[in-house]
Every structure is written in C-alpha cells, then in structure tokens.
C-alpha positions in Angstrom: -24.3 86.8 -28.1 -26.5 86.1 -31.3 -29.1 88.9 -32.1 -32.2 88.0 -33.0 -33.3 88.9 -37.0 -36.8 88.2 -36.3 -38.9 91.9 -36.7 -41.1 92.3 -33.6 -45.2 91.7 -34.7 -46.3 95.7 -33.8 -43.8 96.8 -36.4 -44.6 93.8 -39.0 -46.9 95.0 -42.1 -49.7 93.1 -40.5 -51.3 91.9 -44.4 -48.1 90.4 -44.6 -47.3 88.2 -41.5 -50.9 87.4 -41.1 -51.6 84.1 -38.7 -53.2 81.4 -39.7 -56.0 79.8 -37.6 -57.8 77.0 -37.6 -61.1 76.6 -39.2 -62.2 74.1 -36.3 -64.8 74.4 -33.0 -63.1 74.7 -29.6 -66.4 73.7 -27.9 -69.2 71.8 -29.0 -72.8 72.6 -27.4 -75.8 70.9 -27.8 -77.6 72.6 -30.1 -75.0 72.7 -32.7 -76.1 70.5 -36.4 -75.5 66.8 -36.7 -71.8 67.1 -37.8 -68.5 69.1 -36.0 -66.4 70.6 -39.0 -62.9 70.4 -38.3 -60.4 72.0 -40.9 -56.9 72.5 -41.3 -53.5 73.5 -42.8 -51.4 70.2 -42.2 -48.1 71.0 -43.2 -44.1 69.7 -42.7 -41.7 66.9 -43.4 -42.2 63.6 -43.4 -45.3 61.9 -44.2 -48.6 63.1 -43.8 -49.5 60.1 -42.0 -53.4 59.6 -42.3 -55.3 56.5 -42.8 -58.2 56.4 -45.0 -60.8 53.9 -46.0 -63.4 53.9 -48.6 -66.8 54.1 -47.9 -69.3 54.3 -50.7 -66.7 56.6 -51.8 -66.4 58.7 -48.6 -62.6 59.0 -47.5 -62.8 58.0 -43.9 -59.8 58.3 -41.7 -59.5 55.1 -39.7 -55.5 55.6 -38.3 -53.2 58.2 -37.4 -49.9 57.1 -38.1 -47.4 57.7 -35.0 -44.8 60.0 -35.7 -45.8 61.6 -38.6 -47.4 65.1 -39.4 -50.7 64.6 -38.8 -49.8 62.9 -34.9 -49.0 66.3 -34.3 -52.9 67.4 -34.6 -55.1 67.4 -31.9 -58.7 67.9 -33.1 -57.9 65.2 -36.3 -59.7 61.8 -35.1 -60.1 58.2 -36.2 -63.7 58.0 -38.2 -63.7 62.0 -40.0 -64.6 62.2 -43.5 -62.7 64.2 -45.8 -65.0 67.3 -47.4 -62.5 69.4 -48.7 -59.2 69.5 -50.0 -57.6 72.9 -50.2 -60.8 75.4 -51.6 -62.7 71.9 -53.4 -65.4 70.7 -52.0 -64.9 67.1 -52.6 -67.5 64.9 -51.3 -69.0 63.9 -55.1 -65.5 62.6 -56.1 -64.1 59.2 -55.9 -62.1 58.1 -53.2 -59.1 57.4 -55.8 -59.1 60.9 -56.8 -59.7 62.4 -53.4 -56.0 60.3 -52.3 -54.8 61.5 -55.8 -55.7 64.8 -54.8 -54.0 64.5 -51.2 -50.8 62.8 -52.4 -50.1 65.5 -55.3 -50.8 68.8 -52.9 -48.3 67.0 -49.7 -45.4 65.3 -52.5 -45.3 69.2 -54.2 -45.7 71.5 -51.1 -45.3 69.7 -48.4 -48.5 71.6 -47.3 -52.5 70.3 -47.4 -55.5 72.3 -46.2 -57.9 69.6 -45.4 -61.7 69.9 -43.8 -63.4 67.1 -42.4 -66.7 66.1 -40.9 -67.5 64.0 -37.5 -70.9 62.4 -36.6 -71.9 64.3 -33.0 -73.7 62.0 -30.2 -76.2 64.3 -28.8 -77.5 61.8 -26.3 -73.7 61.5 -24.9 -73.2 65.0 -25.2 -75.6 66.3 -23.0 -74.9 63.5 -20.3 -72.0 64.3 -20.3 -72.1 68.0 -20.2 -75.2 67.5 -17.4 -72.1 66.1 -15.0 -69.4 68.4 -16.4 -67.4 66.1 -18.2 -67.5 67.9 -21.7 -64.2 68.0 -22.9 -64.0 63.7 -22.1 -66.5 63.6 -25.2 -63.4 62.4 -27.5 -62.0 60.1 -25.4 -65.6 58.7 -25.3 -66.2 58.2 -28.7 -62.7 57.1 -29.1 -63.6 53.9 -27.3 -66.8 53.4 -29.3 -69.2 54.8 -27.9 -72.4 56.1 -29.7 -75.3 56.1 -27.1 -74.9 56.5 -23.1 -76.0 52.8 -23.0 -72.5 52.1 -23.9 -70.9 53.7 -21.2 -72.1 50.4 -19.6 -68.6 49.0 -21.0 -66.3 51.6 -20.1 -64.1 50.5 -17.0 -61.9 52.2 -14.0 -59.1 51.6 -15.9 -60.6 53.9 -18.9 -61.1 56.8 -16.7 -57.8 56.6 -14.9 -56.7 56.5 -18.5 -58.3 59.6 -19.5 -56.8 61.0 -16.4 -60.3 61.5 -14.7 -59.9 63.3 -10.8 -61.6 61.4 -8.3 -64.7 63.9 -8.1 -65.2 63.5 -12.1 -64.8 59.9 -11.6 -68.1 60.6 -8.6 -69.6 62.5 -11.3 -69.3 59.8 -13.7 -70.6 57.4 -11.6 -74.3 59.4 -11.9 -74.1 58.3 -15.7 -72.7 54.9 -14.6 -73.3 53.6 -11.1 -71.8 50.1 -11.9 -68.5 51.2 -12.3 
C-alpha cells in the first residue's frame, strides 16, 4: 500500500494552499446589467483552443475547439468578448495585440486568466424564468436566439436535445404552443 504525501487542508497554512474560484455568476436574474461577466484561470497542456474574430477590434470568441483546454470550461461560450487578460483591462487595444497578448501568457505558463463579457436577453430571460426553464437560457442562445419571437424556430428535436423532461417540454409549450 502507497501512502498518500498530500497534507490534509485543516492542517495546511491556509495563505498558502488558498483555492482559486471563479470570477463568474452561477445564476443570472433579471435585474442584473446588460452584460454577464464571466472570468477565469484557463490553464494546462495542449492548446488553449479558442476562436476569436475581430470586430471593430473586439476579440469575439466564435468556436471552441474540441479537445483542447478551453472544451473543458463550462460557462465559456461562442459570441463572449474578451475584457481582460490577466489584471489588463483590454478592451481599447487592438485585436492583434489582444491575441499577442493571449499567445505569449499560454506559450510561457501554460496558464491565462481571461474575463469576458456576454450580451443578456432580458425578454428571453424572464420567459423563460416565468415557466422555470432558467438554466435552458444557454442552450437558447446557443441556437440563436435573441427575442422570444425566435423560439418560433426551435423544434422537438431541440428540446429532446437539451434533455428537456416531458413537464418542461408542457411548460415550454406556454412560450410556444406550435411546437
């Protein structure tokens, strides 16, 4: 039998094996600002693995790579835009230097605290919170949707996808009768 080296956390200096958290939201409510901030420390082999497009300079992810790092992060989503990198605010820079920035801190540590922002749709937000179905939001905007008059496109085979249960699929059916 191996014994383990690892120093139980109640007899750890606490300043010293302090965890790191997230900066992001766990819930969204409707009275929060126009934007959801979502930061935080990506870190590991590989590559890092996001997308980014340029936008009037804005550094906008539009793919998460399979496989890599950033796969691994729930709350990181196609359409975010980069606002900081490590403690800089960077939202006056160029988009060149913002990947610049990106590429340097990941090739040297293997380690990037990044903070982004996301556009909140109030209007689908509170329909959906109305009927419970909250924590679908993502999945939501994942398919495009920015108003409840598109969840006139969204299908059976969406739901099932997002693994609705039959009553949310009921509930649903309030916002959408035709589906």
């Amino acid at each position: 039998m191996n014994k383990s080296k690892s120093v139980p956390v109640n007899l750890c200096d606490e300043s010293q094996y302090s965890m790191r958290k997230s900066t992001s939201l766990s819930v969204l409510n409707e009275t929060d600002s126009e934007f959801f901030f979502y930061g935080e420390f990506f870190e590991g082999d590989g590559p890092l693995g996001i997308g980014f497009t340029d936008v009037n300079d804005e550094a906008i992810i539009k793919h998460i790579h399979k496989g890599t790092v950033a796969s691994e992060y729930y709350n990181l989503k196609i359409d975010m835009v980069l606002v900081e990198i490590g403690d800089i605010n960077v939202t006056n820079m160029t988009y060149g230097k913002k990947l610049r920035m990106i590429t340097k801190e990941w090739s040297e540590n293997s380690m990037v605290y990044l903070k982004f922002k996301k556009t909140i749709y109030h209007d689908i937000m509170k329909a959906l919170n109305k009927y419970n179905l909250l924590k679908y939001y993502d999945n939501f905007i994942d398919l495009g949707a920015k108003t409840t008059e598109d969840f006139e496109y969204i299908e059976m085979s969406d739901l099932v996808e997002m693994n609705f249960t039959k009553e949310e699929i009921k509930s649903f059916q309030k916002i959408n009768p035709m589906i």
